[in-house]
Structures are given as C-alpha cells and as structure tokens.
VOMIKE-351263 format. One line per 4 residues: number of its first residue (from 1); their letters; for each residue x, y, z of N, C-alpha, C, O. Coordinates in steps of 0.02 Angstrom, whole numbers. Atoms other than C-alpha are relative to their C-alpha. Last residue first. Layout:
BEGIN
NUM) a) X:Y:Z:X:Y:Z:X:Y:Z:X:Y:Z  ...
END
This chain:
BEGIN
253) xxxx) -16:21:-68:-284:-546:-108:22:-78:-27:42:-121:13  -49:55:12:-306:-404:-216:31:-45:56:66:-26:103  4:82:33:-467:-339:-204:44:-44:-1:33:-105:-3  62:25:-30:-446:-163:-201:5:-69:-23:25:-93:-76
249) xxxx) -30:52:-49:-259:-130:-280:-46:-18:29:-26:-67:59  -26:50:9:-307:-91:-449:33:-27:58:69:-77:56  34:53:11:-432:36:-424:42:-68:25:25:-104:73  39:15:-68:-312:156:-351:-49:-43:-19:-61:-71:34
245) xxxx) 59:9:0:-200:161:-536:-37:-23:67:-33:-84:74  34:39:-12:-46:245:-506:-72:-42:0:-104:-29:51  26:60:38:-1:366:-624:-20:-55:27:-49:-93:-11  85:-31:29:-5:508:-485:0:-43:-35:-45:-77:-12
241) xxxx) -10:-19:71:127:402:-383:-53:22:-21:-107:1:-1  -5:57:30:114:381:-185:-13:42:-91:-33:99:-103  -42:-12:58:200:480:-93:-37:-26:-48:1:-39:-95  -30:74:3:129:367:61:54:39:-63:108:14:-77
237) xxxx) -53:-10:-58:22:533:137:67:-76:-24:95:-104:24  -51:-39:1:-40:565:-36:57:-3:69:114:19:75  -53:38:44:-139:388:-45:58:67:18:112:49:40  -8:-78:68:-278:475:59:108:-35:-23:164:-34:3
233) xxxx) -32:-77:-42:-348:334:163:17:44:-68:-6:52:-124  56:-38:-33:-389:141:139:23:61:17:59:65:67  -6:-71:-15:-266:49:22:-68:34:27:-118:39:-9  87:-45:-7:-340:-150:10:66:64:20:110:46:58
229) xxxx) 79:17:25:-251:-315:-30:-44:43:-9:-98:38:-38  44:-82:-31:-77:-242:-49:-55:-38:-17:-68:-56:-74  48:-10:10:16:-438:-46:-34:66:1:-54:74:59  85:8:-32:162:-424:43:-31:4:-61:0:36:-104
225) xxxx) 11:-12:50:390:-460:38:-87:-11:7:-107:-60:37  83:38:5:459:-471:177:-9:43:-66:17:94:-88  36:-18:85:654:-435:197:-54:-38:-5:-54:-100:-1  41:36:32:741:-446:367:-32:35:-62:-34:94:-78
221) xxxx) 51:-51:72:910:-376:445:-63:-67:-11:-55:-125:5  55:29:-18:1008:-407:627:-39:32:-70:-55:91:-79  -5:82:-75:1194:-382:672:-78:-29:-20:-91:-84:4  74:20:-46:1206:-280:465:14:-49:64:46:-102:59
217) xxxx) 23:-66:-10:1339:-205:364:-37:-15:81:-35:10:138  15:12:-62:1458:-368:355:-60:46:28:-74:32:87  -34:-81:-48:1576:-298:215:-51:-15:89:-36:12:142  -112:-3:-11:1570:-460:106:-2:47:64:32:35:114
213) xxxx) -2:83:-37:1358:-516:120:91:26:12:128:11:59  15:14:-70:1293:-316:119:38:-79:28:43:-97:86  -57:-26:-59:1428:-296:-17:-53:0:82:-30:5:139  -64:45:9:1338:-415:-137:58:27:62:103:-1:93
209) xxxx) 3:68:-32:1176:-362:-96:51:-30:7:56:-76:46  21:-32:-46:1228:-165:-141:-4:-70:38:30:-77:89  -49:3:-38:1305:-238:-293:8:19:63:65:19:87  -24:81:-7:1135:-305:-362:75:8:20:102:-47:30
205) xxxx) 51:24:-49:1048:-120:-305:45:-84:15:56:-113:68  -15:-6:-84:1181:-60:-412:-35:-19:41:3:-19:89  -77:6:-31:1173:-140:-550:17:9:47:48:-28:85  -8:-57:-1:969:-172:-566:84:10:8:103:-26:55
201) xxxx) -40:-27:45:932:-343:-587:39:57:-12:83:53:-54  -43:55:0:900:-435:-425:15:27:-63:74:11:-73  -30:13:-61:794:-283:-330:60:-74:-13:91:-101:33  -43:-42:-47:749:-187:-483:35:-19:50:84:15:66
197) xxxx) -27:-38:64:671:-318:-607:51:74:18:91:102:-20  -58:50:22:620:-427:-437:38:30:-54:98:15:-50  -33:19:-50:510:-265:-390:48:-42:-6:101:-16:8  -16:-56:12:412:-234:-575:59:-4:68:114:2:42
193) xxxx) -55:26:58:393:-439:-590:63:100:2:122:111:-12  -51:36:-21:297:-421:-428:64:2:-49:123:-1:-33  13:56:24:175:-285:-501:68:-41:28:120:-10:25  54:-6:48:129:-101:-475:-4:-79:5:-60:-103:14
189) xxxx) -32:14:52:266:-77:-315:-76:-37:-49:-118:-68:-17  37:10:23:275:9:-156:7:-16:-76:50:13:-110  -5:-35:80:440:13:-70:-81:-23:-9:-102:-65:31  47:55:23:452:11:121:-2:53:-70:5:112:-84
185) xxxx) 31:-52:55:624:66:184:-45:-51:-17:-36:-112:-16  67:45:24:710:11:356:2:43:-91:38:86:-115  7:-18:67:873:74:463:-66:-17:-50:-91:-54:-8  60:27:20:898:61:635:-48:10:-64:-106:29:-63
181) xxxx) -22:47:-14:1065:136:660:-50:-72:-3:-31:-130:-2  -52:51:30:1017:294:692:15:-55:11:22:-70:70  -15:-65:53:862:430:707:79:-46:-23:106:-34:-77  -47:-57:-26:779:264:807:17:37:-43:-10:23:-97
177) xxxx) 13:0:-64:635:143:743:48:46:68:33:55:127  -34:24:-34:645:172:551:-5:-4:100:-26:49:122  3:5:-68:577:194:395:46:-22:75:92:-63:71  -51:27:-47:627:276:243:-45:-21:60:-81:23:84
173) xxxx) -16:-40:-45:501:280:102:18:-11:42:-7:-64:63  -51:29:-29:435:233:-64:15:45:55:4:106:51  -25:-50:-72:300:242:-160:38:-35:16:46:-94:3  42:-58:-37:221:171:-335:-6:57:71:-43:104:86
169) xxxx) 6:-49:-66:360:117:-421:-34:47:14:-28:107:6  28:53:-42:343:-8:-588:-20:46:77:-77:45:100  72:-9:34:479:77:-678:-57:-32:44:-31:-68:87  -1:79:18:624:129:-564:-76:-17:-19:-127:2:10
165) xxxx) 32:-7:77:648:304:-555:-12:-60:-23:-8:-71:-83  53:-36:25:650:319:-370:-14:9:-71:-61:43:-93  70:3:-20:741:176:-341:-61:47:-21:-115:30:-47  16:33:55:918:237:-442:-72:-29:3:-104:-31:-49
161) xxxx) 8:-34:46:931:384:-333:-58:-43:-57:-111:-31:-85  71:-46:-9:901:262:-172:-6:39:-54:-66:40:-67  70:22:29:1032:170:-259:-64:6:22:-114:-19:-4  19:20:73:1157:283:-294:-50:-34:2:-95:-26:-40
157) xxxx) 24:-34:16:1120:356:-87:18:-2:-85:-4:48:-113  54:-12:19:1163:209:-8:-22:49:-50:-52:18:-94  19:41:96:1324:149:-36:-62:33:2:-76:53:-54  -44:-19:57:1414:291:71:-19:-18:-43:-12:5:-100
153) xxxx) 39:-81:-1:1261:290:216:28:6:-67:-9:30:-111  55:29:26:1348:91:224:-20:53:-3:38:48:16  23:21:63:1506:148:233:-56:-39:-41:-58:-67:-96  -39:-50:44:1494:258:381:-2:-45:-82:-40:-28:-128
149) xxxx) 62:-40:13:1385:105:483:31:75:-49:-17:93:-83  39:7:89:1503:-17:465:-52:59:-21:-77:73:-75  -49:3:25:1588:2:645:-3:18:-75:35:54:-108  -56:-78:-36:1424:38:733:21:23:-54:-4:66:-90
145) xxxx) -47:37:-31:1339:-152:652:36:93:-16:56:121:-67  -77:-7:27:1191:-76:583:28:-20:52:-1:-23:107  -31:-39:-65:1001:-140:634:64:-11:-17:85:-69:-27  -61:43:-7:919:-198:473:8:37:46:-23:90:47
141) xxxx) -7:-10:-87:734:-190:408:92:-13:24:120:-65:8  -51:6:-39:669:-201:220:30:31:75:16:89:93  0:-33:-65:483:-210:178:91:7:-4:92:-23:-58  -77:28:-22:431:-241:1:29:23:39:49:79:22
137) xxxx) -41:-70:-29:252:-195:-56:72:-47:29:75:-108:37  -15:42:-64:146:-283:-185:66:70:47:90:125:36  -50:-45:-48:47:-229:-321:16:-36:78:-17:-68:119  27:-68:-26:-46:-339:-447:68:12:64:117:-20:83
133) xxxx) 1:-48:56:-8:-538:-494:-15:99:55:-24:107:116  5:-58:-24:33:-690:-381:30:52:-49:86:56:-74  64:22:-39:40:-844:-477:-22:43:34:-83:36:36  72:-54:26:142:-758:-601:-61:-39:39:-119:-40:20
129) xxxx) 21:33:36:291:-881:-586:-79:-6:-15:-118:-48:-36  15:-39:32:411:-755:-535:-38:-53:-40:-17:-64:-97  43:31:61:450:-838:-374:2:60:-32:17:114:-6  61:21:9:546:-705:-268:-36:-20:-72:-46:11:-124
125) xxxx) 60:-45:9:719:-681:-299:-38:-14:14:-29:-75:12  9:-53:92:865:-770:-235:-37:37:22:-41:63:78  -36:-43:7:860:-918:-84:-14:32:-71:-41:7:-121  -54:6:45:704:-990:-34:53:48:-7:45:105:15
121) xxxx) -68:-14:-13:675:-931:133:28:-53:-48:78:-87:-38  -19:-46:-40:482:-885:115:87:-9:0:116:46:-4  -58:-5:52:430:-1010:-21:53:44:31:108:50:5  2:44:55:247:-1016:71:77:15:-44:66:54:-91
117) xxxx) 39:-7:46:250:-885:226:43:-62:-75:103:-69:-86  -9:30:32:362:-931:373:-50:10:-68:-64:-49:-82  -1:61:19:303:-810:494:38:-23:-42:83:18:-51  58:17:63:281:-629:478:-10:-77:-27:-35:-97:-80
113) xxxx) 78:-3:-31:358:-583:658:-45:-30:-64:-102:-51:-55  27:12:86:503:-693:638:-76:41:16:-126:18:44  67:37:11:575:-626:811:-20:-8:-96:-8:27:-145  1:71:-31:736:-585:875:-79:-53:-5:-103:-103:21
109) xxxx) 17:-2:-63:700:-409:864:22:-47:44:28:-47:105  17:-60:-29:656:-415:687:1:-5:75:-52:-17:103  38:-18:-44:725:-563:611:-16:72:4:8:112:-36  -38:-28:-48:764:-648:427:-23:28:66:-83:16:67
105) xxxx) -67:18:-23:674:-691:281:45:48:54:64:106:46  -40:-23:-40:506:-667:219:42:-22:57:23:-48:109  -51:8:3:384:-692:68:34:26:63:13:83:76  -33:43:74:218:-682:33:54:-35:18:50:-96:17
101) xxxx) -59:0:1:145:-590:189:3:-55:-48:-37:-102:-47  -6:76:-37:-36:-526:171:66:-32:-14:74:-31:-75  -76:33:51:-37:-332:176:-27:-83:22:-55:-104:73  1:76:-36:-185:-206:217:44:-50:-33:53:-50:-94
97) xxxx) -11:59:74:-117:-33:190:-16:-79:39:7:-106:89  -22:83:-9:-187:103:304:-8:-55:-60:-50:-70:-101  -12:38:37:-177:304:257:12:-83:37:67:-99:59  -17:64:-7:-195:460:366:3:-55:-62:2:-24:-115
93) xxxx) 29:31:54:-211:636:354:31:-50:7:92:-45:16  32:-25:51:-214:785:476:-23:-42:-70:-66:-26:-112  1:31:62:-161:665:634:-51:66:-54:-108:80:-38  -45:-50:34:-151:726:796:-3:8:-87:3:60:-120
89) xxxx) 26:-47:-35:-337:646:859:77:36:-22:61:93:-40  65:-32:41:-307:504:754:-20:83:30:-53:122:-4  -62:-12:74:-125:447:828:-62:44:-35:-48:97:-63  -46:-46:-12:-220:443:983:49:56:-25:77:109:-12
85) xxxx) 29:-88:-38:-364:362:945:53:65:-5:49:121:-31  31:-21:73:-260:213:843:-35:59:24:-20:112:-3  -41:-22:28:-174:202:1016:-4:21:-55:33:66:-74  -72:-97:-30:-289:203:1140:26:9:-73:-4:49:-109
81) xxxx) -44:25:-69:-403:50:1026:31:83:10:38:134:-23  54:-2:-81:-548:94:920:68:-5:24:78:56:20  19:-87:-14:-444:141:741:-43:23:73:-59:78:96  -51:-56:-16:-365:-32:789:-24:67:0:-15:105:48
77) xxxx) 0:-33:-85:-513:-148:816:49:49:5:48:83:56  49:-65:19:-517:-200:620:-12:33:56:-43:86:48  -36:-61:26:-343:-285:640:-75:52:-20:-74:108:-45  -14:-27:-47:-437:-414:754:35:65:-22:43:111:18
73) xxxx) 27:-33:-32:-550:-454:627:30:46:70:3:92:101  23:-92:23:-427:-469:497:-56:21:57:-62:82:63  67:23:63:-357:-619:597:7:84:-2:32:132:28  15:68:4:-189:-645:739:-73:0:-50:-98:-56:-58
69) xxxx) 58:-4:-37:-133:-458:680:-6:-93:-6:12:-127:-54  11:90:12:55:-418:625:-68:-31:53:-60:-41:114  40:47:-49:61:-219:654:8:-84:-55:14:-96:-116  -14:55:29:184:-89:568:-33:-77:45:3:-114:79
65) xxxx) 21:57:-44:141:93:632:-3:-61:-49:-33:-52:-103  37:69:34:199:242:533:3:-51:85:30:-46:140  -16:62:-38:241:416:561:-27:-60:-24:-69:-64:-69  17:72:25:270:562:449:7:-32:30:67:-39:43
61) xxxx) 77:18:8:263:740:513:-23:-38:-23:-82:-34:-39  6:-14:-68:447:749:581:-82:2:0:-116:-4:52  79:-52:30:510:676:402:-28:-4:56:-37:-63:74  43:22:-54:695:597:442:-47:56:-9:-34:116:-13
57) xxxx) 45:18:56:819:610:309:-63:6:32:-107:7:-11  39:-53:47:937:733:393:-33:-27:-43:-38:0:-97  48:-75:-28:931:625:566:1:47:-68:-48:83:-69  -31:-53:-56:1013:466:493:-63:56:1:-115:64:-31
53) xxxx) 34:39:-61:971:367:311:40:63:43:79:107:22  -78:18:-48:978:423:133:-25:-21:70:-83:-38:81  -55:-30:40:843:469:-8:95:-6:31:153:4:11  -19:55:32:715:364:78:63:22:-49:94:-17:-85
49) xxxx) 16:1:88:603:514:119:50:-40:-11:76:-3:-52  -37:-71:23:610:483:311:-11:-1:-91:-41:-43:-125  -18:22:93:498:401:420:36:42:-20:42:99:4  -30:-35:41:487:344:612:-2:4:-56:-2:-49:-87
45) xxxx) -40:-10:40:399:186:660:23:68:-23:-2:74:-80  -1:-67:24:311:105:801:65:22:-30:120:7:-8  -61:-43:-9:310:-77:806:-19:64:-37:-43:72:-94  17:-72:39:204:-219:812:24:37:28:34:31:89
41) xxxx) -72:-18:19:198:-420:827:-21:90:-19:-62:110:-60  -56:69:-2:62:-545:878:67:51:-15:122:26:-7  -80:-13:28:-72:-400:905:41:-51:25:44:-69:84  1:25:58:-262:-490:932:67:25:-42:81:4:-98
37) xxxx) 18:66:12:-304:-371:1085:16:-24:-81:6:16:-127  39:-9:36:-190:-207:1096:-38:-72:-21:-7:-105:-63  52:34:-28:-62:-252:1218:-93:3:-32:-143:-21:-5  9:68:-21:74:-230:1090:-45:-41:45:-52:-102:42
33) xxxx) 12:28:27:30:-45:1075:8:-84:-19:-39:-109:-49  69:18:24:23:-18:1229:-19:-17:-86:-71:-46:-100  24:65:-43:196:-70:1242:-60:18:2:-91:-33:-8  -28:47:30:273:54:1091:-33:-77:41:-37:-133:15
29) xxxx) 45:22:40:156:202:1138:13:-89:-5:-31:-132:0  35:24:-46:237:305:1271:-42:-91:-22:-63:-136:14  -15:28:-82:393:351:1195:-61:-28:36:-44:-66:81  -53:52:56:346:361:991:22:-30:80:27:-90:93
25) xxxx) 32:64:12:180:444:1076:47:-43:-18:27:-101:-25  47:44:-76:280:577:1162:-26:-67:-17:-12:-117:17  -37:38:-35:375:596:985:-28:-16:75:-25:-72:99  9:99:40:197:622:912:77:-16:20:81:-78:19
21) xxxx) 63:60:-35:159:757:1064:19:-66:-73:4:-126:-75  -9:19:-55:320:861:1003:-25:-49:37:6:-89:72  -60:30:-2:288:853:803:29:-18:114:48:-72:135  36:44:-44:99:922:832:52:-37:19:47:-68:72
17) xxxx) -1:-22:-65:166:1105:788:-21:-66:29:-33:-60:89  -65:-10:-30:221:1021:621:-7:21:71:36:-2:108  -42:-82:11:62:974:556:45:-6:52:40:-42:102  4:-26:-65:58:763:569:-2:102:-18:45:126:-50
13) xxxx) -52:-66:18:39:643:406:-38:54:84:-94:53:110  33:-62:-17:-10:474:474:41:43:-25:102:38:-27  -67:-43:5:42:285:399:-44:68:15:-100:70:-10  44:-58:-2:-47:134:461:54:52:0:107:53:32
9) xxxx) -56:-54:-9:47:-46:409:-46:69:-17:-73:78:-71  6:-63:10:-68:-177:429:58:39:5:101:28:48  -51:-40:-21:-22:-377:443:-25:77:-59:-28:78:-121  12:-92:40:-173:-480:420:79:27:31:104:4:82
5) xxxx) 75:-8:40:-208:-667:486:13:61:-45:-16:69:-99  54:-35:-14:-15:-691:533:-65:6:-27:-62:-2:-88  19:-42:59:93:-841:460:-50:31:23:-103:-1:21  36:0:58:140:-938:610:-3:43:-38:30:91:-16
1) x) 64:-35:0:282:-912:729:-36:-13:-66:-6:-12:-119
END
C-alpha cells in the first residue's frame, strides 16, 4: 500500500452517562466507518491512561478514531460523515491531530496501513539527521500472544513510569481495540531527537525491546512514527502538557 494523503487520529472526551451509547458506537461503527469515502485504513479505538494495560487502565470517556485518508481533502469530509456526527453529538470535547507518516514498520490487521514511508524499515532508530524538526507522535500497536500476555503487564508498568517523565513529552496514552490483548500507546513528543533519546536510550524502555525480540510477546505489532502538522480542538482531551507550546505545531509539515 502506498503512503496515505493524511492520516487523522480524532480523540473525544465523553460524560460518563454517555459511556453506554459510545460502546454502541465501538459495535456499530467499525464498518461504517471504513465505508466513509476516501478511507484506505481505520479503526475505532479504546483509551486508557498508559500507566498499564487490561480493563483497570481503560478511560470510559476517552475514545479515539485512527483514520489513513487517500488526500487531505478527503480527511476534511469526516466531521460530515454518520460517524464523525455521531461521535459529535455525545462528545463534550474533542481534539483532531493531522499526522503525515515518517516512519513505519510492521502490520495492523494484516495490513501496512501507513505505507512504506521514506526510510520506513530501516533497522534502529529513526534518522536523526534533523531533516525533520518539531513535534511528532509515535504510534505503537501489538496483539499479545495469550501465553505471554502475564509477563508482558509485568514489564510494563517501569516503563510507562519512566515515559511520563521523559523530557520532550507532550501526551501520552493507552490505546486499544479490545479491554485485552490488543494493546497500543500514542506518545506525543516536542521534537524527534526528544523520542529516539527515550525510545533507544532509556534503560528500560531499551530492555523492554530486547525482551519483546527473546520472550516472543507479540503474533502481530507495528510502530509509526508522524509528522503533527496541525492540532485542532481543546488539547486537554490528549493530556496534553501545560508547557507545551500550541503555536509550534501549526504548520509543521
């Protein structure tokens, strides 16, 4: 698959009495949203605060939507379509990130949804050779292997600790497509160099990679790595950091 025109990721905060009708939508939603004109790839998402994985991380008034659009014009038809309606009409506060894919390795589904992007399955880190500057976001995705799934919950939670204080970090947060076994987290991040400086140096994060390749964790994982060209919405539904500067991601493309 090619390298998408736009890939959006739309995040809603819900009041709690709406929690019943937004799992209705998590069941009704998943194939209209794929028939949505100009969607090549997209998936409804669960969230949890990123502090661990399973049903006690899981935030019942946070949802997300993760789209891969054939152009930006067709990703500007979403707040019109059923499903952007739908989500809008529960919804107390929203947030869409426009992404352009950098980097990314591995499937979702059985599918590359973000293409082959430029350097995409070198091995390591991502370039660091400052050709791409400003905030970027970093997807991860894995569906657990059963058996593995107990000691993988075991590594997590040093270096989700160690994430949230990590310099450079503007949000972060669990995602996922079931309450188990389908695991995700999107990080937000000031600057590429701030992301590679945590995700290939950090100790534990760099023994975390080392035991995903020995111990087997994963039947199916990917790692993209985006561009934030544009934040549209109320930054608070993402976590996102009070030192962040909101100027500094307009524009970046």
């Amino acid at each position: 698959m090619s390298v998408p025109g736009l890939v959006t990721l739309h995040v809603w905060r819900i009041p709690r009495p709406a929690v019943p009708r937004a799992l209705a939508r998590m069941a009704a939603h998943p194939r209209r949203l794929r028939r949505v004109p100009g969607v090549r790839f997209g998936k409804l998402l669960g969230t949890g605060t990123g502090t661990g994985f399973g049903p006690g991380d899981a935030d019942l008034t946070r949802w997300a939507a993760l789209v891969a659009w054939d152009s930006p014009a067709a990703a500007a038809g979403f707040d019109a379509s059923p499903v952007g309606r739908s989500w809008a009409r529960i919804a107390r506060s929203s947030v869409r990130l426009e992404l352009r894919p950098l980097t990314s390795r591995g499937e979702w589904s059985g599918h590359r949804p973000f293409g082959e992007p430029s350097g995409g399955h070198r091995p390591g880190p991502p370039a660091e050779s400052g050709r791409d500057t400003g905030p970027v976001l970093a997807l991860t995705r894995a569906r657990l292997r059963a058996r593995r799934a107990v000691t993988f919950w075991r590594a997590i939670p040093p270096v989700a600790a160690a994430l949230h204080a990590a310099p450079g970090l503007l949000a972060r947060f669990g995602v996922g497509e079931a309450p188990l076994g389908w695991q995700g987290t999107v990080s937000v991040w000031r600057d590429p160099a701030d992301l590679v400086a945590f995700a290939y140096r950090h100790p534990g994060h760099r023994a975390a990679i080392t035991r995903t390749a020995t111990e087997g964790w994963y039947a199916e994982e990917l790692f993209a790595r985006f561009a934030v060209c544009d934040v549209v919405g109320d930054r608070a539904v993402l976590g996102w950091a009070a030192e962040g500067d909101p100027e500094s991601v307009r524009g970046h493309a």
